[in-house]
N, C-alpha and C positions, 0 to 999 in steps of 0.2 A: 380486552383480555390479552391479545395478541401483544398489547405493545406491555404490558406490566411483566409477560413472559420473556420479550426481549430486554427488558430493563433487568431484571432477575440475573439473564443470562449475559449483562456486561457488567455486572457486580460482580460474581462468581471471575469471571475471567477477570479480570482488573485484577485480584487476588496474586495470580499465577501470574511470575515474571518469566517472558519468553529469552532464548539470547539467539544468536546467529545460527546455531544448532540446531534450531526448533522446524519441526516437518512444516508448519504453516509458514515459514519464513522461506528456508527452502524452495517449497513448493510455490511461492510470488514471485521467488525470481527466476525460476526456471519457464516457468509459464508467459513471463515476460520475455524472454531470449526466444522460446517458440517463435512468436510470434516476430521478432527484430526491435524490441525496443530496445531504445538506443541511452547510453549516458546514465545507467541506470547505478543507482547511487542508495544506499540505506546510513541512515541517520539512528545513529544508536543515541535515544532521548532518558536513557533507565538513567543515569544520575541527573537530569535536568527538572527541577522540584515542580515546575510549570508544566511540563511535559504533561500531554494526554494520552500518549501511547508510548510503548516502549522502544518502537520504533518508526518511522517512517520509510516508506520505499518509492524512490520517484526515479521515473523514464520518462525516453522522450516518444512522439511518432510522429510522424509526418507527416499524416494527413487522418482525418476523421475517419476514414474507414479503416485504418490501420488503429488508431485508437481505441476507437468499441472491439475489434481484433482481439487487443490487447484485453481489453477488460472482459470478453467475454470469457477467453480462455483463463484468466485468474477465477474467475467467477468459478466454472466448471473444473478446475483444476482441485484449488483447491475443495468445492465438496466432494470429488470424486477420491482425493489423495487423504481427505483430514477431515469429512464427514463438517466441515465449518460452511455457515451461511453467514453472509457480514450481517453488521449490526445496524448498519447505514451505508448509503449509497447515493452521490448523485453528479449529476455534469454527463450523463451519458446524451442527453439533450441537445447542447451546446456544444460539443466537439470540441471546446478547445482546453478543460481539463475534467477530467474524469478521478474522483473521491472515493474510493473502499476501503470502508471502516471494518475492519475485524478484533475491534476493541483494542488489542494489545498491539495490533501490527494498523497504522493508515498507509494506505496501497496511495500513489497518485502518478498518474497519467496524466501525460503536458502536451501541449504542441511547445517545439523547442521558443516562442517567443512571449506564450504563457509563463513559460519556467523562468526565463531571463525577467519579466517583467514583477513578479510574485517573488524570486529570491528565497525560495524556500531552503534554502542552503545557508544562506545568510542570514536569514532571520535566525533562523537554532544553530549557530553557529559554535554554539558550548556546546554541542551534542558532535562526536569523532564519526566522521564519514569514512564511509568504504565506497570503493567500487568494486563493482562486479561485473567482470569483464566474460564473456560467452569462453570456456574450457571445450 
């Protein structure tokens, strides 16, 4: 029952196109700067026809305790600011990259030799990058 509630509830949001604006998008990278993730980058994927979310957010950290860090306070951040639970989650395990899925928005957490070896920048490279640099 639980997972037909969460399938329910990534159809509904698929619906709704987020943009840079959006409190849950906000709220990922600010949660990420908390903590020091570094290189943090969002890949706007809304005109890419493949695309599975309409954005991606990736940083780096630099060591595994600095990475669950990071993911813990995205976790708590965003339900305390946006009332949102992701839809999938995983790599909190392995330390070297960490996956949150919030339908519209994939959160991902690297160690920086992860990031370089995976090229997630370069694979969706038709999707316009930003940085977001700590204000």
């Amino acid at each position: 029952m639980e997972q037909l509630e969460m399938l329910n509830k990534r159809q509904k949001s698929a619906v709704t196109r987020l943009t840079k604006n959006s409190k849950i998008f906000k709220t990922i990278i600010a949660a990420m700067h908390e903590k020091k993730g570094r290189n943090i980058i969002s890949l706007d994927l809304r005109k890419v026809n493949e695309a599975v979310a309409d954005f991606f957010v990736i940083c780096e950290a630099d060591s595994i305790p600095q990475l669950r860090a990071i993911g813990d306070n995205i976790f708590s951040s965003v339900k305390e600011k946006c009332q949102e639970t992701p839809y999938h989650h995983e790599g909190s395990q392995g330390g070297q990259w960490l996956l949150i899925d919030y339908v519209n928005i994939v959160v991902h957490v690297m160690h920086p030799e992860s990031r370089k070896f995976y090229g997630l920048e370069e694979m969706w490279s038709d999707a316009p990058a930003e940085e977001h640099k700590e204000q």
